[in-house]
N, C-alpha and C positions, 0 to 999 in steps of 0.2 A: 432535395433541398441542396443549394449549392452556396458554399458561404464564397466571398469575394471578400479581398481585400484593395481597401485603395491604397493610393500611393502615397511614401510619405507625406504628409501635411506638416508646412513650416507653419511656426505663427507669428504672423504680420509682427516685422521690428516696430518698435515703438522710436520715436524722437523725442527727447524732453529738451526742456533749459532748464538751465542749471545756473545761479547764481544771480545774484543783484546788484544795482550801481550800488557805489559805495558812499554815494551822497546824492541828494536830491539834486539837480540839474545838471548832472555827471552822467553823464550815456557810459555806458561801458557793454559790450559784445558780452552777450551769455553766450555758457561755453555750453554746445552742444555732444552731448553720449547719447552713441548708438546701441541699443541694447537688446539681444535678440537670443532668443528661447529655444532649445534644445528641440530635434524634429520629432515629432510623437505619431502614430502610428493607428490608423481609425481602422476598424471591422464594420462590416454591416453582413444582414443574414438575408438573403434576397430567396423568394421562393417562384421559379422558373415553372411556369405552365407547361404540362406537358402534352398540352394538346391547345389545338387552336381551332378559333369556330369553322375555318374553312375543312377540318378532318371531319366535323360532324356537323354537315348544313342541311341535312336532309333528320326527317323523323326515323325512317328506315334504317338508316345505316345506327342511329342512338340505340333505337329497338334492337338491332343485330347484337349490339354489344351486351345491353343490358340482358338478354337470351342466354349471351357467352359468360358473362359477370356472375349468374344470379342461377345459374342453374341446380344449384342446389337449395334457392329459395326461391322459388317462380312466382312466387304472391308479390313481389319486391318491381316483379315487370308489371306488375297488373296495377300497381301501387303507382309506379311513374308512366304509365297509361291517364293513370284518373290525375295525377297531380300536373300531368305539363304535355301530357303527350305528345310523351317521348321526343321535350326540344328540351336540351340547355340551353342556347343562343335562338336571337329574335332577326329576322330578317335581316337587320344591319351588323347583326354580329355581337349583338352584346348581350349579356346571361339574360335570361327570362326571369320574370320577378310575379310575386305571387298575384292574382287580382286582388284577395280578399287583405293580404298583409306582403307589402312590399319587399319584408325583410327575407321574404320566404327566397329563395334563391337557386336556377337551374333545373336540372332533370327533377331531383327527388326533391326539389320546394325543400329546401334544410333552410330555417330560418340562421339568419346571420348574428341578431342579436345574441340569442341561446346558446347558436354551437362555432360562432368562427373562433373564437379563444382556442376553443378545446380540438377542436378541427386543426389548427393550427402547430400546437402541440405535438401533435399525431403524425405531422407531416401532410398533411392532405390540406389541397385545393379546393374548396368548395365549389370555386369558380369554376374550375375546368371539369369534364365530364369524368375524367379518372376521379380526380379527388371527390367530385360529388357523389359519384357510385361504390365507391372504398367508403365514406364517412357513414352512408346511407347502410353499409353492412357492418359497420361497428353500431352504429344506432340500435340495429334491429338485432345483435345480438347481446347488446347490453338491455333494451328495452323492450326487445320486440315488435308489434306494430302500433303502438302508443304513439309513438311521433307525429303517424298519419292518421290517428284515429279521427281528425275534422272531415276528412273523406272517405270515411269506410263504407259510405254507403255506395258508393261507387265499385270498391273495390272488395269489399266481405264475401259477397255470393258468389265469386272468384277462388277465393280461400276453400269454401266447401268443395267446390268442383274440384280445385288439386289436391284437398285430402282424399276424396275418393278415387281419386288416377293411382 
């Protein structure tokens, strides 16, 4: 996360008038003050992608990672096998979304609604394939594999096969 700061910000002088004729059909020139505001100083907290869809355009090179990511829980690759196989980004570059629920989002389908707050929090990107594959191993050791359980039928008989290796 990288915070930025902008540059001073002035705030717009204001012009008023000031004063009135002193009789009905009497013009008289209001006296114009200039009156302007102390410069104050904006933050904004911007969260920098640290990956981009061109590092990972292929299903291959996700799989490579997820392999290198998840080796100490290999049901997690068979898990973003069944849920996206193994794509974050879609042909034009932009995150893959769930068919069944939109919100679902990326490699490990991490709905948006549910966890971008909390995701957020945490420091991770859902969007990009680091943050999805980090938020995807806090999920799964805070919950285990409850999150994916709408697919486990894809991915369970997986689980049995790496318990017994």
């Amino acid at each position: 996360m990288i915070e930025l700061t902008t540059g001073v910000i002035f705030l717009v002088s204001s012009l008023y008038a000031v004063g009135l004729p002193a009789q009905v059909g009497q013009a008289q020139q209001p006296q114009m003050t200039i009156q302007t505001a102390e410069p104050i100083v904006a933050t904004s907290t911007i969260i920098v992608a640290t990956s981009t869809a061109s590092s990972f355009t292929d299903s291959k090179t996700v799989e490579a990672y997820l392999r290198k990511e998840y080796v100490d829980t290999p049901i997690l690759v068979e898990v973003a096998r069944c849920e996206s196989t193994f794509r974050q980004y879609n042909t034009e570059g932009n995150v893959i979304r769930g068919k069944v629920n939109s919100a679902d989002v990326g490699v490990m389908q991490i709905n948006e609604k549910y966890h971008s707050d909390q995701a957020l929090k945490l420091g991770y990107n859902i969007y990009t394939v680091e943050g999805n594959v980090d938020y995807a191993k806090y999920l799964h050791a805070k919950f285990g594999l409850q999150p994916w359980s709408s697919s486990s039928s894809c991915w369970s008989h997986h689980e049995l096969e790496l318990a017994r290796n």
